[in-house]
Steps between C-alpha positions, in 0.01 A plus 500: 500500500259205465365680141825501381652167626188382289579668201870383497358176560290522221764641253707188595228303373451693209878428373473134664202433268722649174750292586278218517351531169833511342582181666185370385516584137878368475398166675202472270679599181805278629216159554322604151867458316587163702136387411563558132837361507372162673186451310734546184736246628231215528321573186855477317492157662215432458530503129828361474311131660196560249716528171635115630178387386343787240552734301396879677295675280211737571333298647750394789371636829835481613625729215175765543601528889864527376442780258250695762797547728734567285267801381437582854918527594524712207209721537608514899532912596545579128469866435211649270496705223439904503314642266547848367234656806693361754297190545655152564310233289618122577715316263616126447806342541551438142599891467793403738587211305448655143790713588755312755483206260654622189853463545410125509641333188215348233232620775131447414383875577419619157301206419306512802432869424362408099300247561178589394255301781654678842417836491546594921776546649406216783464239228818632342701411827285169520639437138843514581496268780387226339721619184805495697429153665449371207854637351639394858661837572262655785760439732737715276256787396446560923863501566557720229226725629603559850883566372344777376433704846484828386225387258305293797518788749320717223256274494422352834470665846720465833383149663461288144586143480734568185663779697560273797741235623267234368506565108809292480326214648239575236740480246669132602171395549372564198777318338363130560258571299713531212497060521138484404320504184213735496227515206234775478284670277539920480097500403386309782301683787775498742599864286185688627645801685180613652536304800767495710679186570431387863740219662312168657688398819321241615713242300777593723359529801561153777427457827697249719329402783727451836524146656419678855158645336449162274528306899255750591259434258496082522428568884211703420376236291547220734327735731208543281493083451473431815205744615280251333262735341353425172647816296873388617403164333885432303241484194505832526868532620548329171526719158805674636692195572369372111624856327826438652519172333432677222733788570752166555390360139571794313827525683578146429428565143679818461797257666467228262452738205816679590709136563377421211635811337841402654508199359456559172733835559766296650462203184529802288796624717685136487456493142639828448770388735589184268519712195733722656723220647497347100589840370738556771703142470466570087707817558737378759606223214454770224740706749766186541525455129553860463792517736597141332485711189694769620767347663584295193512815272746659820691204443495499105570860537810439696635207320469728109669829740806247578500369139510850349754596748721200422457583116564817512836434712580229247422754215742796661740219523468409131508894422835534735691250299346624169619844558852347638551275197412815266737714683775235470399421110519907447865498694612177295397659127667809595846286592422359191538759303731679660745204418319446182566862335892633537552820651453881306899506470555176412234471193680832373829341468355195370313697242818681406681248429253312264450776305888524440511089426193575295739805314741286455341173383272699236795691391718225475228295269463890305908503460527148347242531274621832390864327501349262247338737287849724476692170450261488169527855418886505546491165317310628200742841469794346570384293168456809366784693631760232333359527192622809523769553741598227746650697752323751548183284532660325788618779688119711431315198606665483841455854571118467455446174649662707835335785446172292511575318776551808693151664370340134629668536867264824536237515753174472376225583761245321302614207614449619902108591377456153454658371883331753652561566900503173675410705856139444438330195495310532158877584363571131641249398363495639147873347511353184587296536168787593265700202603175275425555584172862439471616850442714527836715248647458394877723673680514225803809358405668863531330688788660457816156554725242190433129520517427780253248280355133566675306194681 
């Protein structure tokens, strides 16, 4: 019983122990990451103050800490490379960053891999960090990087920095550095990839000493004072009490060196601050003569709208009593001729009986000259005739003077040629014409309907 009481004892502390070295290894990968993550923070800072009074170039401690870490994140738990015999040979982080970084737009990667003077993969990676602070997009190539998970979780194992909650922080705060200026040269040393980079943390290292243990330590010293022995002397008490004045110097320097920064940053800012008020009271009276401006062509705009509205309301007036005084013109000549011009029935009548006074008066004219010329002709036989026989002369004459007389009363219808048809107007007017010359009487005096004669 006691045998195997022991042995389940010692199975339970078999599986405690497991359990224990899981714990372990998570807490230790879990302080490694937050170690990283914090050192990063305060070198990012840490450069950030320097640029305020240099440039960072190679030769910036600040900036050779900066990029160490920044090699270490990325190198944290990544995942080597297997060869064809099964064998898993160590790579760099630039093989990560060769292929998560091309979808990044105008990217450096194909430069970095032709240049001629960085042949390893390690100085390859170191390359591209100081390429991409230089071009101010290392913030963006990171982010774009760790979008790409399926990518990162070839690459990396379980436990990685980039894989964890903290690459986001990585990512914001990496973007302050995008405010500094950075200046380096890609043939410089700092490209050597057979070393690895290793990360100084003694710049960020303070210790703050209590005011319990600082009490402490002036009672010790009073202690030591007053024993009166020789090697208590306060001349020997003394150099740490003169390095904190000097600790108190430098401080007061730093102070004044940083007021003095201040000052000339808050000058710069009050000068900056003038300018904008200028430019800002120049557009705020640029602005008011605008609106001036724009109300007065509103106005203008307004005032020609009612003008053109008036005019054309004045013009569709004018057009109204145009088209009314055309209409009334058209209806007047109309009455005018109507009264002007008899009627169809009328102007045949009329017609008729001109060309029977016409008949008449140019028969009439025909019968008395033909009267005269039988008046001869009976005049010249009856001469004749009583030469011979008297009697007989006288009664022959008579007979053909009648029978004459009765061929002259025929009707000739070349005489109605010449009338023509008064129905027509060019009839009328040809009429018109023939008594012009005098051949036709005017029938006014006869006609019993006036106004045959055309206006």
């Amino acid at each position: 019983m006691a045998s195997r009481s022991l042995g389940g004892l010692g199975g339970n502390r078999g599986g405690g122990g497991g359990g224990g070295r899981k714990s372990l290894s998570a807490r230790n990968a879990a302080v490694e990451r937050r170690n990283l993550i914090t050192v990063c923070r305060f070198s990012v800072k840490t450069l950030i103050d320097r640029s305020c009074f240099e440039t960072i170039d190679d030769s910036s401690p600040e900036f050779n800490n900066f990029a160490a870490i920044l090699e270490q994140i990325l190198s944290h738990r990544l995942k080597g490379q297997v060869t064809w015999f099964g064998y898993e040979s160590p790579r760099s982080f630039w093989d990560y960053i060769r292929v998560a970084c091309r979808k990044v737009s105008q990217n450096c990667i194909c430069s970095i891999e032709n240049m001629e003077n960085v042949s390893s993969s390690r100085a390859k990676g170191r390359a591209w960090i100081r390429v991409a602070l230089m071009e101010k997009h290392l913030s963006e190539y990171i982010s774009t990087a760790l979008r790409d998970f399926k990518t990162t979780r070839r690459f990396y194992e379980d436990g990685a920095i980039v894989l964890g909650e903290e690459a986001n922080m990585l990512a914001g705060m990496l973007l302050g550095l995008n405010a500094i200026d950075f200046s380096f040269c890609l043939k410089g040393e700092g490209l050597d990839g057979n070393f690895p980079a290793v990360i100084d943390y003694t710049p960020y290292l303070k210790f703050t000493q209590s005011s319990d243990s600082i009490s402490s330590d002036e009672e010790e010293l009073r202690t030591l004072g007053s024993s009166g022995s020789e090697s208590s002397t306060p001349e020997n008490v003394g150099p740490p009490f003169i390095m904190d004045e000097n600790s108190w110097f430098n401080k007061c320097k730093r102070v004044k060196q940083k007021y003095q920064l201040t000052l000339e940053q808050k000058g710069y800012l009050e000068e900056l601050l003038r300018l904008r008020e200028n430019q800002l009271s120049e557009s705020v009276a640029q602005n008011k003569i605008l609106l001036q401006r724009i109300e007065d062509s509103d106005l203008a705009h307004k005032l020609e709208k009612e003008q053109l509205e008036y005019i054309i309301v004045e013009l569709q007036d004018q057009l109204t009593v145009l088209k009314n005084n055309d209409l009334r013109s058209r209806q007047e000549l109309t009455a005018h001729l109507t009264n002007q011009w008899p009627s169809p029935g009328a102007l045949d009548v009329n017609a008729v009986a001109l060309d029977t006074l016409l008949y008449r008066k140019h028969n009439k004219q025909w019968y008395e000259k033909s009267c005269q010329s039988l008046d001869q002709l009976s005049a010249e036989v009856s001469l004749s005739q009583t030469s011979l026989d008297p009697g007989q002369s006288q009664g022959d004459g008579k007979q053909d003077t009648l029978n004459l007389i009765s061929e002259g009363k025929e009707d000739t219808p070349s005489l109605l040629g010449l009338c023509g048809s008064l129905t027509s107007v060019a009839s009328y007017k040809s009429l018109t014409s023939l008594k012009s010359n005098d051949y036709l009487a005017s029938p006014t005096t006869e006609m019993t309907s006036p106004g045959l004669t055309p206006s």
